[in-house]
C-alpha positions in Angstrom: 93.7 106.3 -19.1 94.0 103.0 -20.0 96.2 100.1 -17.7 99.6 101.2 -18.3 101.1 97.3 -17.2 98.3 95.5 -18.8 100.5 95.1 -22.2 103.2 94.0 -20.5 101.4 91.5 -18.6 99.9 90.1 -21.9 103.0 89.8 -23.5 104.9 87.7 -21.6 103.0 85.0 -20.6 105.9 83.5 -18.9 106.1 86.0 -15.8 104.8 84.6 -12.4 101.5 85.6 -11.0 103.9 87.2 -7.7 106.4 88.7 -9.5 103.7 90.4 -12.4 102.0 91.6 -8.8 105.4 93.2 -7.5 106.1 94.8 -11.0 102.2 96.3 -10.7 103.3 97.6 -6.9 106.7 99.2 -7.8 104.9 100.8 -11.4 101.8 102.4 -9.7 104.1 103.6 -6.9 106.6 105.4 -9.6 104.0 106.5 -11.5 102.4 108.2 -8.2 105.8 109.9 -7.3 105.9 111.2 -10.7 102.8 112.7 -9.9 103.3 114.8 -7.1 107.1 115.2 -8.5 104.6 116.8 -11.7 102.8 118.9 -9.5 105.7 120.8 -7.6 107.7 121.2 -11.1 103.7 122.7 -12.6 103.8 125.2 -9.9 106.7 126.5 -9.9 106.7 126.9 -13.7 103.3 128.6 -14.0 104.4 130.9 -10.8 108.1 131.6 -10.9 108.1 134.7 -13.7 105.2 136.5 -12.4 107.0 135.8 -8.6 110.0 137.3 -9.9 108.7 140.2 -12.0 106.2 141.2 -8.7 108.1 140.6 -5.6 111.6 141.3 -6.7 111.0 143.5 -9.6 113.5 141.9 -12.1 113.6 143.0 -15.6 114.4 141.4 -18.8 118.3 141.4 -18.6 117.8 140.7 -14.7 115.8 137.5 -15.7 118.6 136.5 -18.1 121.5 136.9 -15.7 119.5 134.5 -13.1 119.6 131.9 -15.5 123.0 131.3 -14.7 122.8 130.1 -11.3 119.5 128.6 -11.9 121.2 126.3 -14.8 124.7 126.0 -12.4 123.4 122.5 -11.0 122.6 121.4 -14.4 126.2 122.2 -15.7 127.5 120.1 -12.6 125.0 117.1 -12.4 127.6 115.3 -14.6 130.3 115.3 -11.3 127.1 115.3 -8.6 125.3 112.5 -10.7 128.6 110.5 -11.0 129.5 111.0 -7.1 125.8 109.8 -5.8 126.0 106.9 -7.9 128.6 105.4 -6.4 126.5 105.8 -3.4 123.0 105.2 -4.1 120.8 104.1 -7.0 118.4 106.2 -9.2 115.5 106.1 -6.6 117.3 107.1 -3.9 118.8 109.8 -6.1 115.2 111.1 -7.1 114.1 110.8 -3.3 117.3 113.3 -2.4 115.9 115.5 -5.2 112.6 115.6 -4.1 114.4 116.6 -0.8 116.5 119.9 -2.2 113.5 120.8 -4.2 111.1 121.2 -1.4 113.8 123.3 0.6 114.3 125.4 -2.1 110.2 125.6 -2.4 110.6 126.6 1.5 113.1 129.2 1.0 111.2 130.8 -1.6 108.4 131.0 0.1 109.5 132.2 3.3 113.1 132.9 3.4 113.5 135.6 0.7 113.6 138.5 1.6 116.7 139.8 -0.4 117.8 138.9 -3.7 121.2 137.3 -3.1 118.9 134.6 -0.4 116.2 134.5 -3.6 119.0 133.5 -6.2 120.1 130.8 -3.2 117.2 129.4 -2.8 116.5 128.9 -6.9 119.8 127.5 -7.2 118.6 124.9 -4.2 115.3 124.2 -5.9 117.3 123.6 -9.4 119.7 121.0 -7.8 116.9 118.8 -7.2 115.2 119.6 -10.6 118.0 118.5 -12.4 119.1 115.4 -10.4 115.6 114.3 -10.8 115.9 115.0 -14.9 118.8 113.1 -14.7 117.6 109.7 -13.4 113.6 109.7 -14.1 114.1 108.4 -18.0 116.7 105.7 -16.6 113.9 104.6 -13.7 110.8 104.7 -16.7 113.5 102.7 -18.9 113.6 100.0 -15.9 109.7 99.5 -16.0 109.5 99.4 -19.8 109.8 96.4 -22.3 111.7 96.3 -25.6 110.3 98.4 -28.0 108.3 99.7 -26.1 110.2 102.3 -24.4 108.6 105.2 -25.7 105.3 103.8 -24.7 106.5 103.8 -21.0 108.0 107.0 -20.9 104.9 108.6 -22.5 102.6 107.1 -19.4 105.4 108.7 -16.8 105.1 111.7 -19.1 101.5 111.3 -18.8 101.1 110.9 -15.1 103.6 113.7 -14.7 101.1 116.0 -16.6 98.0 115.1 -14.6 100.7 116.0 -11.3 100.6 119.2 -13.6 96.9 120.1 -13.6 96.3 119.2 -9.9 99.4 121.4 -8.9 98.8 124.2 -11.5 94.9 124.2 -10.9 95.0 124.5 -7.1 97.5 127.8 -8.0 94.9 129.2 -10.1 92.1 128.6 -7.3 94.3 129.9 -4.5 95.2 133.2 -6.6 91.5 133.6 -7.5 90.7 133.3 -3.5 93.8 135.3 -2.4 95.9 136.6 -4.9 99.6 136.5 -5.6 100.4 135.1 -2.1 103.7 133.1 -3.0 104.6 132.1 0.3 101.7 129.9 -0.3 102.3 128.6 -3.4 105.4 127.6 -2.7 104.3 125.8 0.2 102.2 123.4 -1.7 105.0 122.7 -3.9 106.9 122.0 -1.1 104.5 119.5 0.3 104.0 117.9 -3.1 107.9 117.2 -3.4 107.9 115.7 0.3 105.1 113.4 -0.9 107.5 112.3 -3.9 110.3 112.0 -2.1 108.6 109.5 0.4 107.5 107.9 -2.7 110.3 107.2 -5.0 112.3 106.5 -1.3 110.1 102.8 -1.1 111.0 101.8 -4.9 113.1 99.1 -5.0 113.6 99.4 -8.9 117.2 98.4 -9.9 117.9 97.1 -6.6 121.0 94.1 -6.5 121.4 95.3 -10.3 125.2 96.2 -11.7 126.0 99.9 -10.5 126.0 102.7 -13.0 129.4 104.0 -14.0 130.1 108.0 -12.6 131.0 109.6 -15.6 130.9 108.6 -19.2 131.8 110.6 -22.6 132.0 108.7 -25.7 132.4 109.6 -29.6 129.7 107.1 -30.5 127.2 109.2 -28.1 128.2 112.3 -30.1 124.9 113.0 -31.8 123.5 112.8 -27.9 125.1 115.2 -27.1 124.1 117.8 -29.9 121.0 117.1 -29.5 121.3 117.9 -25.5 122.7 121.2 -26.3 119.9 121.8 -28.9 117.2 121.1 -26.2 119.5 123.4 -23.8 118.4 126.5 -26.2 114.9 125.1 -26.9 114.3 124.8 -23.0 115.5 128.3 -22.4 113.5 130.4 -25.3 110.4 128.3 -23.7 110.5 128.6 -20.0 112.4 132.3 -20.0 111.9 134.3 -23.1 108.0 133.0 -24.1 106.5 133.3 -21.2 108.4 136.4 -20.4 107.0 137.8 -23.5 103.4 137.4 -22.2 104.4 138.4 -18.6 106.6 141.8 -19.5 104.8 142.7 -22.9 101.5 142.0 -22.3 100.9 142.1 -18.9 99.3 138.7 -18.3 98.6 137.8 -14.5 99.9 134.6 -12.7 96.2 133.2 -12.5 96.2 133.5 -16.6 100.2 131.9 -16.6 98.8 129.1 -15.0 95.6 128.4 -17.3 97.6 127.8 -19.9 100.0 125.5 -18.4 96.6 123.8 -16.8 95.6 123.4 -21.0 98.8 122.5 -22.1 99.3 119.9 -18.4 95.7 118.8 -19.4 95.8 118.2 -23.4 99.5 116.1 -22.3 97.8 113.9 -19.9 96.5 112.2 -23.1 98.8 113.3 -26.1 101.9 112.5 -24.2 101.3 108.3 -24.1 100.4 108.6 -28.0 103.6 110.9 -28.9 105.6 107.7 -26.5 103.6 105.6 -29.1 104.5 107.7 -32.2 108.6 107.8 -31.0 108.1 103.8 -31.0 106.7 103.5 -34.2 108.2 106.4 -36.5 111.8 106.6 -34.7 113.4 109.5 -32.7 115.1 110.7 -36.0 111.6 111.7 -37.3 110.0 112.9 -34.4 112.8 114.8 -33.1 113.8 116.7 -36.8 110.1 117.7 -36.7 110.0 118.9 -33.1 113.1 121.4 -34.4 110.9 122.7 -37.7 107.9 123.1 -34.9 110.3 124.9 -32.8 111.1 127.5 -35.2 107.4 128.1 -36.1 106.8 128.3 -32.7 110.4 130.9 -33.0 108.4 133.1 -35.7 105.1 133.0 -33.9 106.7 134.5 -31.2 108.7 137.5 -32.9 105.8 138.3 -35.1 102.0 137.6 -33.9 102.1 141.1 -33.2 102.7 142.6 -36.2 101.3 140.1 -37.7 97.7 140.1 -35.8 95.5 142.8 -34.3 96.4 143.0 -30.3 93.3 141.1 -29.0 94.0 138.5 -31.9 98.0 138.4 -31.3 97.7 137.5 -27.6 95.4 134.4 -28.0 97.9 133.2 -31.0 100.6 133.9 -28.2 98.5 131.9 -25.9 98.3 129.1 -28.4 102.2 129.2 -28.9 102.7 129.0 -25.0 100.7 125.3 -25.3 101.8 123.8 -28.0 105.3 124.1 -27.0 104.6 123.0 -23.4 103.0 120.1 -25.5 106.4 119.9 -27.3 108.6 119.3 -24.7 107.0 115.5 -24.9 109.6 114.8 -27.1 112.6 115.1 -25.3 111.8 111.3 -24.2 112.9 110.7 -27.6 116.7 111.6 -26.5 116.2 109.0 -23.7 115.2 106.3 -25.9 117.2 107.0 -28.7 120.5 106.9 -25.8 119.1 103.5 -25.2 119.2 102.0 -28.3 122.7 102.9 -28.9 124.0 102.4 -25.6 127.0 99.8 -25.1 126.1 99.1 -21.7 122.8 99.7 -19.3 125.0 101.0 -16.9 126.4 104.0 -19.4 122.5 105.2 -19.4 123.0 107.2 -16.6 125.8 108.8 -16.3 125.3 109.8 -20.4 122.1 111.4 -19.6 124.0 113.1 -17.2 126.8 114.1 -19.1 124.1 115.2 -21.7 122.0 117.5 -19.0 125.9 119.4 -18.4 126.4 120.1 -22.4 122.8 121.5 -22.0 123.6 123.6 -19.5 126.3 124.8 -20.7 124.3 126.3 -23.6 121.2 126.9 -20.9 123.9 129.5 -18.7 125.4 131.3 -21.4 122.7 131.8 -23.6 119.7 133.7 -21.6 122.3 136.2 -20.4 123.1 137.0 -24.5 119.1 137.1 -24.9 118.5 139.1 -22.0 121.2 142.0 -23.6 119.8 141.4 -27.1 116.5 141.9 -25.5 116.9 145.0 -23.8 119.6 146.6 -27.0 117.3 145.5 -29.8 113.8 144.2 -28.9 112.5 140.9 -28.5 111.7 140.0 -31.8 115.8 139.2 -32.5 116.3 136.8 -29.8 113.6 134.3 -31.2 114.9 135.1 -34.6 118.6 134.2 -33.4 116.2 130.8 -31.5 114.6 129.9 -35.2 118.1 130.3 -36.8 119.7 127.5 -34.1 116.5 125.5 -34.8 117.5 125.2 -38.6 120.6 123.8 -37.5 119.1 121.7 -35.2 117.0 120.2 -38.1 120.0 119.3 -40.0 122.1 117.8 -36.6 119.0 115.6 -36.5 118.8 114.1 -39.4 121.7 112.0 -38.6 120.6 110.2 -36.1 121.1 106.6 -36.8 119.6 103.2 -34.5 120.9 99.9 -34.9 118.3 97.7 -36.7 116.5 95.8 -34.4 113.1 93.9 -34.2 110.2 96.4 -32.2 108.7 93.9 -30.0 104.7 94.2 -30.7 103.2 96.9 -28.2 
């Protein structure tokens, strides 16, 4: 991968020699605790249905109800993000995450032998998912130049993917050597979040600057928020309902479940900079009305490959599907950038990405529960019908996103 800083270097000519050194320090540094941050969020991805499905036997409808604790700390971040700000900034925020995500890797692992302490410890692990979700677009947007913020949070997309493949591709080494031991895997996620943790604790990004505000909800970020919702019901179709489909229907072991997120990790090591690139240079209201008419192809793939395809064939189209929406999710940095360009103040950043993770999650609790009953009364096939319908209107919500007119700095 190319120099991430060396653009930034270049154009502005202007910077001291010490200060252009201390910005290279505090960039290599976040892009390392994205890393490891990348590595513990891979593994527990590519291991979390098949750990669910083999040690506590959960079904379909099971799997859908224990979305809603999973997605509780997302609904609250709003009031948790708003309270730590007015103690801490984003770093230390993303160090305390890095903190309840290793616990709940931990209690996983170890401590989990029934499945009220299970659902505990997932709702641990998903505080500091989503307190890091909240606050790792505002620390990219700190370490980026003007206009080229998509570029920036494409390389911490980027380095975040490469956490991926070293996470995801030790799994699938350790369950070719021992199997689906859990209590291991879970371990080396823990230890990859303590490493983050440490990390993203010595950044000194924002330091001195004007304090974010706790809570902000504004007409003019209306569009923000549809969008957040929208992503709340692509998120959930994606991590519950399509790899489900592979894990319940056809079988597929954790060792395969973590191939393809080591493709999908791998291909975005590379993709995910250019997609930063193409957000810069098309505009989010392009790239994120396409991402909802790639969604619902993604939608139909799903529902029908197997009526569609014979069985050997269907599964490999399935398998294809399982990338290129783990590719997809790339674009959600669009959100972030978009939020920036219409923001009144820095400080609103934040606390409305915040406010937009809640509105998510308020779609991201209810809806798996629905799915999960549709699942079990009518077959699979309807709940990424009812997904492809939403995507439609996701299409059209889109297509109103407007950005002030503003000269793109040359990248």
């Amino acid at each position: 991968m190319h120099d991430p800083l060396a653009q930034d270097n270049r154009t502005d000519p202007q910077l001291p020699l010490k200060e252009k050194g201390s910005q290279r320090k505090e960039l290599i540094r976040a892009l390392t605790a994205t890393l490891f941050f990348g590595a513990a969020g891979g593994i527990v991805t590519s291991i979390l249905n098949n750990y669910l499905a083999d040690v506590h036997l959960l079904d379909a409808e099971g799997r859908g109800w224990l979305e809603f604790p999973r997605e509780l700390p997302g609904f609250l971040i709003m009031f948790v993000a708003g309270g730590l700000l007015t103690l801490m900034r984003e770093t230390k925020m993303a160090a305390l995450a890095m903190f309840f995500t290793a616990l709940g890797g931990v209690g996983l692992g170890w401590l989990s032998p029934t499945t009220a302490l299970m659902v505990a410890w997932v709702a641990t692990w998903s505080m500091g998912d989503h307190i890091i979700f909240a606050v790792e677009g505002p620390i990219g947007l700190k370490l980026a130049k003007k206009g080229g913020e998509g570029r920036r949070l494409g390389h911490f997309g980027g380095a975040r993917n490469l956490g991926t493949i070293t996470g995801v591709g030790v799994i699938y080494l350790l369950s070719k050597w021992i199997g689906p031991r859990y209590e291991v895997f879970f371990t080396v996620m823990a230890g990859a979040a303590v490493i983050a943790g440490v990390l993203y604790s010595t950044l000194k990004i924002g330091k001195g600057e004007k304090r974010s505000r706790r809570i902000v909800f504004k007409k003019k970020y209306g569009i923000f928020y549809a969008i957040s919702a929208l992503f709340g019901i692509r998120k959930q179709i994606f991590l519950v309902f399509g790899s489900w489909v592979l894990v319940s229907l056809h079988d597929v072991p954790v060792s395969t479940i973590a191939l393809l997120y080591f493709i999908a990790a791998t291909l975005g090591v590379f993709l995910r900079p250019l997609l930063g690139d193409v957000i810069d240079w098309v505009g989010e209201r392009v790239v994120l009305a396409a991402d909802e008419i790639l969604l619902l192809v993604i939608c139909l793939t799903y529902a029908f490959a197997t009526d569609i395809f014979p069985q050997h064939v269907a599964l490999y189209v399935l398998f294809g599907a399982y990338i290129f929406d783990n590719l997809l999710f790339a674009l959600r940095i669009a959100r972030t950038t978009y939020l920036k360009k219409i923001a009144d103040d820095p400080a609103d950043i934040t606390p409305t990405i915040s406010m937009g993770i809640t509105i998510d999650h308020a779609v991201a609790m209810s809806l798996p529960v629905l799915s999960g009953y549709i699942w079990e009364a009518w077959g699979f096939r309807y709940v990424f019908l009812i997904a492809g319908a939403i995507a439609i209107v996701g299409f059209f919500v889109c297509l109103q996103i407007k950005v002030p007119n503003e000269e793109t700095a040359t990248v």
